[in-house]
C-alpha positions in Angstrom: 7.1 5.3 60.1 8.0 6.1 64.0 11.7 5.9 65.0 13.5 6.9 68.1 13.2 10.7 67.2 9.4 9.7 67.8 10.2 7.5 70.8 11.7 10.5 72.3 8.8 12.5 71.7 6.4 10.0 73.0 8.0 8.8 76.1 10.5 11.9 76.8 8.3 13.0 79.7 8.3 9.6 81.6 11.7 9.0 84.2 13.5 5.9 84.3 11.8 5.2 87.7 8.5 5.2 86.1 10.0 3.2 82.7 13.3 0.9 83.1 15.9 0.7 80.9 14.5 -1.0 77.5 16.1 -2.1 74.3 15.5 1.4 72.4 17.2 3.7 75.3 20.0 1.4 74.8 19.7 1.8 71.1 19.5 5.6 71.9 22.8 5.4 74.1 24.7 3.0 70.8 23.5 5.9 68.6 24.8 8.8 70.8 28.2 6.9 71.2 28.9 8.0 67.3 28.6 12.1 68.1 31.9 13.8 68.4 32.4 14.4 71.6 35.7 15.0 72.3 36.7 17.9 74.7 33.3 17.6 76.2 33.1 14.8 77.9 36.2 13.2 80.8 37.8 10.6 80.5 37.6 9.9 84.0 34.5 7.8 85.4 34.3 10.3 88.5 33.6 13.3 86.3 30.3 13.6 84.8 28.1 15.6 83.0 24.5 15.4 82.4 23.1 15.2 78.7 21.3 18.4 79.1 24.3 20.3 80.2 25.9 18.5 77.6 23.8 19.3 74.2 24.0 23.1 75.8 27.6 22.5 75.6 27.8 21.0 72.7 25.8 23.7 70.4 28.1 26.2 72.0 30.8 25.1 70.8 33.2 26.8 68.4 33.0 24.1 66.2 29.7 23.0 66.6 28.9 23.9 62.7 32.0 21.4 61.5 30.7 19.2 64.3 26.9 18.9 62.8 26.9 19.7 59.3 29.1 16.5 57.9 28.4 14.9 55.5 28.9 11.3 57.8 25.3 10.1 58.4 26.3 9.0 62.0 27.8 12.0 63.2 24.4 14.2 61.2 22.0 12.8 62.7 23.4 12.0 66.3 23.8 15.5 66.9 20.2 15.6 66.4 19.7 13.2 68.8 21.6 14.9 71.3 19.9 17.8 71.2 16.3 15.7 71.3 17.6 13.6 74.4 19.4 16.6 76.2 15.9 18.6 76.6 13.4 15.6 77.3 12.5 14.7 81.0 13.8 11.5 80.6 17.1 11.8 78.9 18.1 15.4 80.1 19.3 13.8 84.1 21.3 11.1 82.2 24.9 11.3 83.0 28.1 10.7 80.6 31.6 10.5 81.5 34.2 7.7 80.8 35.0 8.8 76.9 37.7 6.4 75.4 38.9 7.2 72.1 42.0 5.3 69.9 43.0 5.5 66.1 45.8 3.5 65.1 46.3 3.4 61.9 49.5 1.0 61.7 47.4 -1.7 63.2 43.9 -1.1 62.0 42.2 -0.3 65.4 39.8 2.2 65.7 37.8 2.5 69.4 35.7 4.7 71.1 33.4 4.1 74.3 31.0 5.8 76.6 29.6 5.7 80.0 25.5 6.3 80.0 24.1 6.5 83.4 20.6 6.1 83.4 18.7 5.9 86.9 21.3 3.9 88.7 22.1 1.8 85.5 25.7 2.3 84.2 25.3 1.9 79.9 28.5 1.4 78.0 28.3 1.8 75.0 30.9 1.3 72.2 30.6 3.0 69.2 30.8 1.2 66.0 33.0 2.1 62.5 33.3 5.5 62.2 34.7 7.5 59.2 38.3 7.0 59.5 39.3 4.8 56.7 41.5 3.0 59.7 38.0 2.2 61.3 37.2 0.4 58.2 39.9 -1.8 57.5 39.4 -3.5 61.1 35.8 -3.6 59.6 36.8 -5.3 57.0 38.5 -7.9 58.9 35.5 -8.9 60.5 34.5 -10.4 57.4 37.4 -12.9 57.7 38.6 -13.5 61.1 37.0 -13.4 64.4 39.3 -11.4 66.5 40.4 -7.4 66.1 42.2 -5.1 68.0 39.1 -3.0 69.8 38.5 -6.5 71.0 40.7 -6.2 73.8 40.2 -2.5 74.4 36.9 -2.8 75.1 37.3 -5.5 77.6 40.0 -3.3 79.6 37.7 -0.7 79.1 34.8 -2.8 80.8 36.8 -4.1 83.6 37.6 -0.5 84.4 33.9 0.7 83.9 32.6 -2.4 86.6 35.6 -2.0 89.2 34.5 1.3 89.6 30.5 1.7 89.6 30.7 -1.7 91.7 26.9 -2.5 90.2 26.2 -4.7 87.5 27.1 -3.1 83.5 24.8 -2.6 80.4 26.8 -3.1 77.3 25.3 -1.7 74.0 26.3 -1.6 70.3 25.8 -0.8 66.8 27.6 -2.0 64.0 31.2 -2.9 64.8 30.4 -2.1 68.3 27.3 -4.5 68.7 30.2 -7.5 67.9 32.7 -6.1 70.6 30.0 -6.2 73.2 29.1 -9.4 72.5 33.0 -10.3 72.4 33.6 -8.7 75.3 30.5 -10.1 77.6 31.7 -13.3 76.7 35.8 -13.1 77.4 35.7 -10.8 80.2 36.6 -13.6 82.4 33.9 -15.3 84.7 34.2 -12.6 87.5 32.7 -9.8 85.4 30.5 -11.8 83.4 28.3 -11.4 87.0 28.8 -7.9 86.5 26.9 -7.5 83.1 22.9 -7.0 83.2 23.0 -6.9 80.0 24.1 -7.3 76.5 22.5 -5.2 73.0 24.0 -5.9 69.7 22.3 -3.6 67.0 23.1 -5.2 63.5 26.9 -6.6 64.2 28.9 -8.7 62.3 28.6 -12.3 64.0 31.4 -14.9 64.4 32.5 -18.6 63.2 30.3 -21.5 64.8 32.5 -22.5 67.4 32.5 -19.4 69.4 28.6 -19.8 70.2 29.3 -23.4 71.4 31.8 -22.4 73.9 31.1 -22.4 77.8 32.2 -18.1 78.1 29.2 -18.0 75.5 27.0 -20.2 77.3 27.3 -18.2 80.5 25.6 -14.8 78.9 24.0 -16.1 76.6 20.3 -15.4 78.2 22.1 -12.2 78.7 22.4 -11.4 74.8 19.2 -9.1 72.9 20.7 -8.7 69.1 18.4 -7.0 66.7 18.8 -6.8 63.1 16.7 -5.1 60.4 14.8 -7.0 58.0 17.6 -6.5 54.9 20.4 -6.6 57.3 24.1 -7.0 55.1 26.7 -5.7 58.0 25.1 -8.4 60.9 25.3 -11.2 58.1 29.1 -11.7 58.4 29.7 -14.7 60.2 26.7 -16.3 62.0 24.6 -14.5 64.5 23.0 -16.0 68.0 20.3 -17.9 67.9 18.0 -15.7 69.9 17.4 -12.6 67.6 14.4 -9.8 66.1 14.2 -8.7 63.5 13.0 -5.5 63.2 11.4 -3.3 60.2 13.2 -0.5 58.7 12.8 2.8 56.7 15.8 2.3 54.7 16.3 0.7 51.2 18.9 -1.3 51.0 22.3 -0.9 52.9 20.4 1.7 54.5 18.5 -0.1 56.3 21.8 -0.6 58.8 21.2 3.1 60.0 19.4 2.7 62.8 17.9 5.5 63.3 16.2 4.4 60.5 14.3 1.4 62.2 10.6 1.2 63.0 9.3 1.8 66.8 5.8 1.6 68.5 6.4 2.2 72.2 9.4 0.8 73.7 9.9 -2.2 71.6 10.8 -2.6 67.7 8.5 -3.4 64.8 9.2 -6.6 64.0 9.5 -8.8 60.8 9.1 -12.1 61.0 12.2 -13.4 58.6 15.1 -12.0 56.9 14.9 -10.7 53.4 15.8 -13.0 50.7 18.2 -10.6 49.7 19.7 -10.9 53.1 19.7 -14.9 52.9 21.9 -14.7 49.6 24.7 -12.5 51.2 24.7 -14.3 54.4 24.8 -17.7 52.2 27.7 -16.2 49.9 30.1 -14.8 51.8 30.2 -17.2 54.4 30.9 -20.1 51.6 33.2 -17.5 50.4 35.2 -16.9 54.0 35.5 -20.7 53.9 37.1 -21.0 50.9 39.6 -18.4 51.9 42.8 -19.2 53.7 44.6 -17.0 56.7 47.2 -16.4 54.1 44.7 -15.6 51.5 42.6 -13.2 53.6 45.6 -11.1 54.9 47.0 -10.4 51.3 43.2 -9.4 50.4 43.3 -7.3 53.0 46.5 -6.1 52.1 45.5 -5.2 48.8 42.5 -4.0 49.1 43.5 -1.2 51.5 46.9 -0.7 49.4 44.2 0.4 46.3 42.1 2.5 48.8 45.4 4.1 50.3 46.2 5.2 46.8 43.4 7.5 46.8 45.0 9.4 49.4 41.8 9.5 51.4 41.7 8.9 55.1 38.1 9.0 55.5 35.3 7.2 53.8 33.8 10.8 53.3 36.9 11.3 51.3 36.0 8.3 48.9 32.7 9.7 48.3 34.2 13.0 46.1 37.4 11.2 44.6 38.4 12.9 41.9 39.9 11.4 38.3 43.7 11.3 39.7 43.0 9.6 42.9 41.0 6.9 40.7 44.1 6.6 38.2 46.2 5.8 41.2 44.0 3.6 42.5 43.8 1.4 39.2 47.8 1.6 38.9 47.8 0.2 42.9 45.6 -2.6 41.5 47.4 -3.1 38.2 50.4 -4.2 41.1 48.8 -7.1 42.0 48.9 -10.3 41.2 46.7 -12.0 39.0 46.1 -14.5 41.1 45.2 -11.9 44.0 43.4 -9.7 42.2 40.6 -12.7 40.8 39.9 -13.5 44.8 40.2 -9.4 45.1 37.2 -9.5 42.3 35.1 -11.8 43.6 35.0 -10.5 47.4 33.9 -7.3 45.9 31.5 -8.6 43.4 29.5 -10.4 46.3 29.5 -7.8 48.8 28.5 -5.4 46.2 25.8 -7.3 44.7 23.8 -7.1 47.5 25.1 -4.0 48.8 25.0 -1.9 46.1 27.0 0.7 48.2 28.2 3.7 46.2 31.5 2.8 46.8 31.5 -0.6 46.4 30.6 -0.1 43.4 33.4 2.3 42.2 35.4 -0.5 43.5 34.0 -3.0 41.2 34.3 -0.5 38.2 38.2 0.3 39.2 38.8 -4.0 39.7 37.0 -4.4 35.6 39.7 -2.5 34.6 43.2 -4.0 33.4 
């Protein structure tokens, strides 16, 4: 099936003049957000580099193999898309600059944000969870509570972005970062919500009810394009706008969140007409579960959950991937810690996330929480 490898192939010869801005460059820009860039692109807004100069850079680098050849889908396969959109006619003239980048551990925020200039069309785009395992804790409190740290980075960061191109902002997102754009279109404050064209969340967590009914939400909302695949688990947290696609996908599974996985004829998605059933059970489960769950409850899961996980001694989930027998016997003693009371509503957030996950890991988890 065609993706945006193909897309690139198929419409790489045709400018931005000739073909606006559509929903799978902005994909293309969410997706490029993920490749290590640091060192190669400024921080400042004024210096900027074009994504053909760029890519040249990039596989000249010193550490371009350690770059590529990681075992981190995201970071894999977006330096392929680099070097695909660096030597196209329609991606090569694009121009980056603007590269944010924080990791605090202490209080679970990872962020990290770009500036695409397409054309005349400034595209920030905010990169979603990446492999720190402090990326993945303020993931995981997505699942729980509407509000985390990158929240308010990423509205700083777009008040900088608009004060300075002084045109109306694209915002784009995958994953963690299709939820901050949303967030951040919609408490920016009225002044810059004039300054967003537009808004693309690529499989994001959602959030509770209210937020959709307030009048910040109202004011973008025709702004808004969220697409989801057909077996989406990540953009089933929380509740989702009303105006969505769906969109058919190569993956099995979990997989199906990698984008570069998802089905393209032209320059729009393939689209489904409904969600999988298996989608419907894990939107339908964990938000009775996040209802049942109190602040208090929810921050000692958290607590515990990432108390097991910082047993391991891993600090990326690349790291959980090739644990080895020790880290897992720390892991269970971590768990063995907790209360028994904690540890049941530890079991059961795990057991229906990994039902319908069936992630690797979430697995391992399940095996270590059967054991006491």
């Amino acid at each position: 099936m065609t993706n945006m490898f193909d897309y690139i192939k198929w419409r790489g010869d045709i400018s931005f003049d000739q073909l606006p801005l559509n929903k799978i460059d902005a994909l293309i820009f969410a997706q490029l957000s993920y490749t290590n860039l640091q060192d190669l692109v400024s921080q400042d807004f004024s210096n900027q580099i074009t994504l053909k100069d760029l890519s040249r850079i990039y596989a000249e680098s010193p550490d371009f193999n350690s770059k590529r050849n990681t075992t981190y889908y995201k970071r894999k396969r977006c330096s392929e898309l680099l070097m695909a959109a660096g030597n196209c006619n329609r991606f090569s003239s694009v121009k980056i600059c603007g590269l944010k980048q924080i990791l605090d551990e202490q209080i679970f925020k990872q962020f990290s944000a770009m500036v695409f200039i397409a054309g005349n069309t400034p595209v920030i785009a905010i990169t979603g969870t990446d492999d720190t395992i402090a990326g993945w804790k303020e993931d995981f409190l997505l699942s729980f509570t509407s509000t985390i740290p990158s929240h308010k980075e990423a509205i700083e960061y777009l008040k900088d972005a608009a004060d300075y191109f002084k045109t109306q902002v694209i915002i784009a997102g995958h994953s963690k970062g299709g939820n901050v754009a949303i967030n951040t279109a919609v408490n920016c404050g009225e002044m810059y919500q004039k300054k967003i064209k537009a808004v693309y969340n690529f499989d994001g967590p959602g959030f509770k009810e209210q937020f959709f009914k307030s009048k910040e939400f109202k004011n973008v909302e025709s702004k808004i394009t969220s697409i989801y695949p057909e077996n989406s688990i990540v953009g089933m947290i929380f509740h989702h706008p009303q105006n969505f696609e769906i969109t058919k996908s190569a993956g099995k599974g979990l997989d199906q969140h990698k984008c570069h996985l998802w089905n393209i004829c032209g320059a729009d998605f393939i689209h489904e007409i409904d969600f999988s059933q298996q989608s419907k059970i894990f939107y339908e489960s964990l938000n009775t579960w996040s209802k049942q769950v109190t602040p208090k409850q929810a921050e000692e899961l958290a607590h515990n959950l990432f108390s097991i996980v910082d047993a391991s001694g891993a600090k990326t989930v690349t790291d959980l991937t090739h644990i080895k027998i020790k880290s897992i016997q720390n892991m269970i003693s971590a768990y063995n810690n907790i209360s028994k009371s904690q540890s049941e509503q530890l079991k059961l957030y795990i057991k229906t996330v990994s039902e319908v996950a069936q992630d690797s890991i979430l697995l391992t988890f399940r095996h270590i929480l059967s054991i006491r």
